[in-house]
N, C-alpha and C positions, 0 to 999 in steps of 0.2 A: 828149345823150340827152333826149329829150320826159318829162316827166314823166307818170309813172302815174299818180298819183294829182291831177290838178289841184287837185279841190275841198277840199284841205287845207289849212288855213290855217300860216302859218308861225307856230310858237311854240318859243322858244329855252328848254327848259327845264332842271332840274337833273334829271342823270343820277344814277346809283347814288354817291355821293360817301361816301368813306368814312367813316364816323362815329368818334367815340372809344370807351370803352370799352362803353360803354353800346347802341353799335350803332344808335344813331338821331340822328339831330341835333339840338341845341336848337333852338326856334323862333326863338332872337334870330340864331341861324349860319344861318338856311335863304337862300340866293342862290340865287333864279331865273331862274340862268342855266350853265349846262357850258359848258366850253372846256377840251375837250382841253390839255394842258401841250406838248406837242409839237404845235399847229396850226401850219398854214404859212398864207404867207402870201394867195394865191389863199382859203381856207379865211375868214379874219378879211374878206378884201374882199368875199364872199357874205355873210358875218353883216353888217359895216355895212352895206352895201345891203339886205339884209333888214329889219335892224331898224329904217332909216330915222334911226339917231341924229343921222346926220350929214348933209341935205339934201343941204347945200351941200358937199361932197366929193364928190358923186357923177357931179357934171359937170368935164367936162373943163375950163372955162372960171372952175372955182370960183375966189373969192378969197383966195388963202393967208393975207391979213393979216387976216380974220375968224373968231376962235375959238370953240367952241361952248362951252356952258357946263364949267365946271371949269379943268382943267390947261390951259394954251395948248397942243397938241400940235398945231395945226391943218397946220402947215408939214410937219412929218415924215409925218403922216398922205397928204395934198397928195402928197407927193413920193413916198409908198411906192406909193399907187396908180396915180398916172402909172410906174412903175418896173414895174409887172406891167403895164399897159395896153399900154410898148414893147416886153417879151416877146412879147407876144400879137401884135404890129405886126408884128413882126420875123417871127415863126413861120409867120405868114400866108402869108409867103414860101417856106416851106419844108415839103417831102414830109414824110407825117407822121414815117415812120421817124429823119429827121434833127431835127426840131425838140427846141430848147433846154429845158430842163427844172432851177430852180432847188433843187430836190429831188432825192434814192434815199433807197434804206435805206441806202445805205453813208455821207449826209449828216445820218441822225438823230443831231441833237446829246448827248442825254443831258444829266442832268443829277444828280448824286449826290450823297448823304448830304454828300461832303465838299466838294463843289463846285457849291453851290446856284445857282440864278441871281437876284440882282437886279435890282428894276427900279425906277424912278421917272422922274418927268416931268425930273428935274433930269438924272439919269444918262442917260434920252432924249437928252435935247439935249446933252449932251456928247460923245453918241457922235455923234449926226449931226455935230455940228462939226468934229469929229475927221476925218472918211470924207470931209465937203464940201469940205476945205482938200487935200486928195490924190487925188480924183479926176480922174478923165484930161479932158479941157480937154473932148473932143469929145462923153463920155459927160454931164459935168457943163451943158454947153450944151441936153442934149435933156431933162433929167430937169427942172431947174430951170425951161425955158419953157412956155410958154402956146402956140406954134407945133404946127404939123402936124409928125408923126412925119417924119422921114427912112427913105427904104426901108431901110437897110445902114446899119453901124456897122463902119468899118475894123479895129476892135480885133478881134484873134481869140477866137473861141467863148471858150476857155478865161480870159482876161485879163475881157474883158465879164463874165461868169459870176460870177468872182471878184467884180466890183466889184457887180454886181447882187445878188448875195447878200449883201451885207453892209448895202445899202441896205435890203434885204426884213428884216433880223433888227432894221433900227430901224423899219420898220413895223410889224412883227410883235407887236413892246415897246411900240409908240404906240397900238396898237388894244387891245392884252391891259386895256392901262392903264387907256384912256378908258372899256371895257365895264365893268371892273372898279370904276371911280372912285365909282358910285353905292352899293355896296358897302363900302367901304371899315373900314367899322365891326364890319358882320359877319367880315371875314377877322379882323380883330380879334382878336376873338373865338377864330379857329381858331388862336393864337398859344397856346396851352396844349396843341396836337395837336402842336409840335416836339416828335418822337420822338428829337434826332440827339442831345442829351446819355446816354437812354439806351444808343441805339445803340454809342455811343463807348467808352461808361462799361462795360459788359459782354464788351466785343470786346476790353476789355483785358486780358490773361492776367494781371497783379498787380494789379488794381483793388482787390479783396477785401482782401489783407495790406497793401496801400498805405495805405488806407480805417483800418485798423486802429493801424498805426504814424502815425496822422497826424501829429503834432508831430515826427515825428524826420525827415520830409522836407524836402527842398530847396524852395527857394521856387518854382522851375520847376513841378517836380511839382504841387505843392501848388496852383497858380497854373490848370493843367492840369485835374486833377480837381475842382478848385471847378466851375468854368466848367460842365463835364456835370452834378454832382450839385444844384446850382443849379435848372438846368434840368429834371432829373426831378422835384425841388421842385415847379416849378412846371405838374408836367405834371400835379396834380393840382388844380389852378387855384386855386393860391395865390397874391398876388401878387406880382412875381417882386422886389420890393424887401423884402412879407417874406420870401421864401426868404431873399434874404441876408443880412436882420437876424439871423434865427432860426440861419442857421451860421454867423454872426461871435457868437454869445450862446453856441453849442455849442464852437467853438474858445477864446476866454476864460473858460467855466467848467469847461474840460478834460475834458469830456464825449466820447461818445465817435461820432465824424465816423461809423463806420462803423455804427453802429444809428440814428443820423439819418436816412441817406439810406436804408438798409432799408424802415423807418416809410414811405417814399413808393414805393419801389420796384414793388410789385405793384400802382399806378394805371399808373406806366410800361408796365409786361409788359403788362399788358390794352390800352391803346391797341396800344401794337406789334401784338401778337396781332391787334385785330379787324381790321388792312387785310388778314389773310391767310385770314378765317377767312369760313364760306361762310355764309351765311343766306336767311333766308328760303326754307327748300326749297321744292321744290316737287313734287308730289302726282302731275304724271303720268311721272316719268322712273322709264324698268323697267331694273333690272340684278339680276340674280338669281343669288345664292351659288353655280348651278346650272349656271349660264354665266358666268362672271367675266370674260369675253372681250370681256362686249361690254354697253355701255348703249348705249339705247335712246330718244328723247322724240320724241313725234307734233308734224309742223308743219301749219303751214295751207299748204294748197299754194298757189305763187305764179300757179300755171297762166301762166306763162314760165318757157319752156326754157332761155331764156339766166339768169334767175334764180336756175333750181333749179341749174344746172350750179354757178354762183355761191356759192350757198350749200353745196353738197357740198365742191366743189374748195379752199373755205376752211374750212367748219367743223370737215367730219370730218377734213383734212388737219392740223389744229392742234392738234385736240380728240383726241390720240389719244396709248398708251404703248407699251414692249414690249409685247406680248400682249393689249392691251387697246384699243377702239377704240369713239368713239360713232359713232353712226348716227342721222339723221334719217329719221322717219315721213312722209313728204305726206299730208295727209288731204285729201283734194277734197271731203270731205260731211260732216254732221254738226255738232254745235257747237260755233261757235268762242270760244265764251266762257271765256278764261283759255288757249290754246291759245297756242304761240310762232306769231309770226307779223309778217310785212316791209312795210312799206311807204314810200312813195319820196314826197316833200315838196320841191320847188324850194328849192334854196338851207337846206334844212333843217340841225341840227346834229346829226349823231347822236347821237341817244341811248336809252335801252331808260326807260319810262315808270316802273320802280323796279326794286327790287335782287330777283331772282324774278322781272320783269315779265314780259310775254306783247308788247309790241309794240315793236320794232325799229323804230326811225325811222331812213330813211337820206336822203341829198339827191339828187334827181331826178338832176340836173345832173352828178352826179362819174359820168366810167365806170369799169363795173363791174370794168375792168383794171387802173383806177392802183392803184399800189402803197398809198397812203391808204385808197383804202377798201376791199382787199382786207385790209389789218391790221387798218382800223374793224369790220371785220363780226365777226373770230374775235375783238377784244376785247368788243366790245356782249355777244357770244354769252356770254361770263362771265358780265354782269351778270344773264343770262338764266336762267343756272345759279344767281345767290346771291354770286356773288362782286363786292367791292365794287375800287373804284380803289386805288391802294395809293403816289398820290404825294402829296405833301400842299400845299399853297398859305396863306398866312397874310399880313396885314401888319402889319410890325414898326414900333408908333407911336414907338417911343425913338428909331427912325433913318428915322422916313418911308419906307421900302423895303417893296416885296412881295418874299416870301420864296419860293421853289418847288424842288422838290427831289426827285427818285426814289428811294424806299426801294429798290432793286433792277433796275437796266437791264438785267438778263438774265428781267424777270418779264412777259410780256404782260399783265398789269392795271396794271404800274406803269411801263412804256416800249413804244413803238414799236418800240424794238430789240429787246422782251422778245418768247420765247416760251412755251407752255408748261410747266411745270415740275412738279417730283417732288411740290411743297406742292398743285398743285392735286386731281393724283392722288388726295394722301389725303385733302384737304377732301371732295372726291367721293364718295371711297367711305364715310367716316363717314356723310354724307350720306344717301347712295341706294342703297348694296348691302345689301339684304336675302335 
């Protein structure tokens, strides 16, 4: 696709990111940069080439043994993108209907409260070591050279795929890392936003009497419920070696565990709460006690047909309940200042310019049919409404790990796999039915 919009310059910025309770970010946590939790691979090799961090990666002919400043990730980086380059080589070859695709919806990974993902430069390179000692002699010969592409790869669709995808989840981890690396202090910081100790801790049907009888438990338990209430401790940004001082001082003076962790509880509820909760409304969406059936909000028209289809076929298609349905306005005339409105950026990173905003950045370059950005458009459209992202990303300095994680993979602001759901309903209608 040609881009609409040429004269836009590329700028990677932070999208609606959800805040803690307070619903804004400190200034020492502001990263000015979004990255999607679920980006694929193709997606990170547009941003490095965008951003230019990495010259010398972007020729074919780059030198592996030359690292750019920070982490050595140069070799995995090196290989991830020769590794999408022989897809693209490969597909050449092929009608579009048959061409290979390292991606579906039915490949988004997910990532959950219980099963976070880490990543580090150390764990990086573990993994590639791991994939590079067991890959197939023929595929391992084309990814590893500096030579021209071979037309055909013997191994069938299915068997290549496998190994290519596995290759792309340590590019994916080697670029997340590098972008992030600048960073690193700020996520820091967002390490007081782990919401999973309360998560854990309330989802437990005996948390409460447990909390209560503390001394008469088992060391298991006991061992168990530290671990969450710890952590809610520190969800109000204490630091997490005094949380434990402070409940091993509450356990030896037989105090009582269960009004300790209370005393911090409602800083916990309030984060949880604000990844779900809408803000920043916004002044021109009409839904009227009168008609309950149906809101309403004016767009700027894209004056493209193929656009507007785009944005109906996904908006109103996501954005909608039993009985109740939004609709988009096209305004062709009038003022468009503060108005929602789309526009297309080569190599851009989606994202909506704040939480409420009015302008929708998409990247020229993706068509309008992949399945990415057909999910990117009805999630942006959230942030358009007030709602913020609802997965949380932090780095853990006790064990050098980034930490990321999906409050809810059936929630579209918090997964790819997510759609709309009954919470956003009522954010909504608090919101906006009048």
């Amino acid at each position: 696709m040609k881009s609409r919009h040429p004269q836009l310059v590329l700028g990677i910025l932070l999208t609606c990111t959800s805040a803690w309770a307070t619903g804004t970010l400190h200034e020492s946590e502001h990263i000015p940069l979004h990255l999607d939790l679920e980006m694929e691979g193709v997606e990170y090799r547009r941003v490095l080439q965008q951003s230019g961090v990495f010259p010398q990666l972007l020729n074919d002919d780059a030198d592996p043994d030359v690292a750019p400043a920070g982490a050595d990730l140069t070799r995995e980086l090196s290989l991830g993108k020769r590794n999408l380059d022989f897809l693209d080589h490969l597909n050449s070859f092929r009608p579009e209907s048959e061409r290979l695709a390292l991606t579906s919806p039915a490949l988004q990974p997910g990532y959950p409260l219980d099963a976070p993902r880490e990543s580090s430069p150390s764990l990086i390179r573990q993994r590639l070591a791991e994939i590079e000692s067991s890959l197939p002699s023929e595929l391992r010969a084309i990814l590893f050279a500096q030579s021209s592409f071979p037309q055909g790869i013997s191994l069938s669709d299915e068997e290549y795929l496998n190994w290519a995808r596995k290759v792309d989840g340590i590019y994916q981890a080697a670029a997340r890392w590098k972008l992030q690396e600048p960073y690193l202090q700020q996520y820091k910081a967002r390490r007081s936003g782990d919401i999973r100790g309360y998560a854990f801790l309330v989802r437990d049907p005996s948390w409460r009497e447990d909390l209560a009888r503390w001394s008469s438990l088992d060391s298991e338990r006991q061992s168990q419920l530290r671990s969450w209430i710890q952590q809610v401790c520190f969800n109000s940004e204490v630091d997490s070696s005094a949380c434990q001082r402070q409940l091993q001082e509450v356990e030896r003076n037989g105090k009582s565990v269960l009004a300790w962790t209370e005393r911090y509880l409602p800083k916990s509820e309030s984060i949880w709460n604000s990844y779900f909760q809408l803000r920043n409304r916004r002044s021109d969406v009409k839904w009227q006690r009168q008609r309950p059936e149906l809101m309403t909000m004016p767009f700027k028209d894209p004056r493209d047909p193929a656009v507007s289809s785009f944005l109906i076929d996904n908006i109103e298609d996501e954005w909608k309940a039993e009985n109740w349905n939004l609709k988009l306005k096209f305004e062709s005339s009038g003022s468009w200042i503060g108005m929602a409105q789309i526009v297309f950026q080569p190599g851009a990173t989606p994202h909506v310019n704040r939480l409420g905003g009015d302008i929708i950045t998409m990247d020229a370059n993706q068509p309008l049919t992949e399945y990415g950005t057909r999910w990117t458009i009805r999630h942006e459209f959230g942030h358009v409404l007030g709602l913020p992202d609802c997965y949380i990303e932090f780095f853990d300095s006790d064990r050098d790990v980034m930490v990321s994680y999906q409050i809810d993979l059936d929630n579209l602001m918090c997964s790819r796999r997510g759609r709309f759901q009954p919470i956003h309903f009522e954010e909504l209608k608090k919101a906006y039915l009048r």
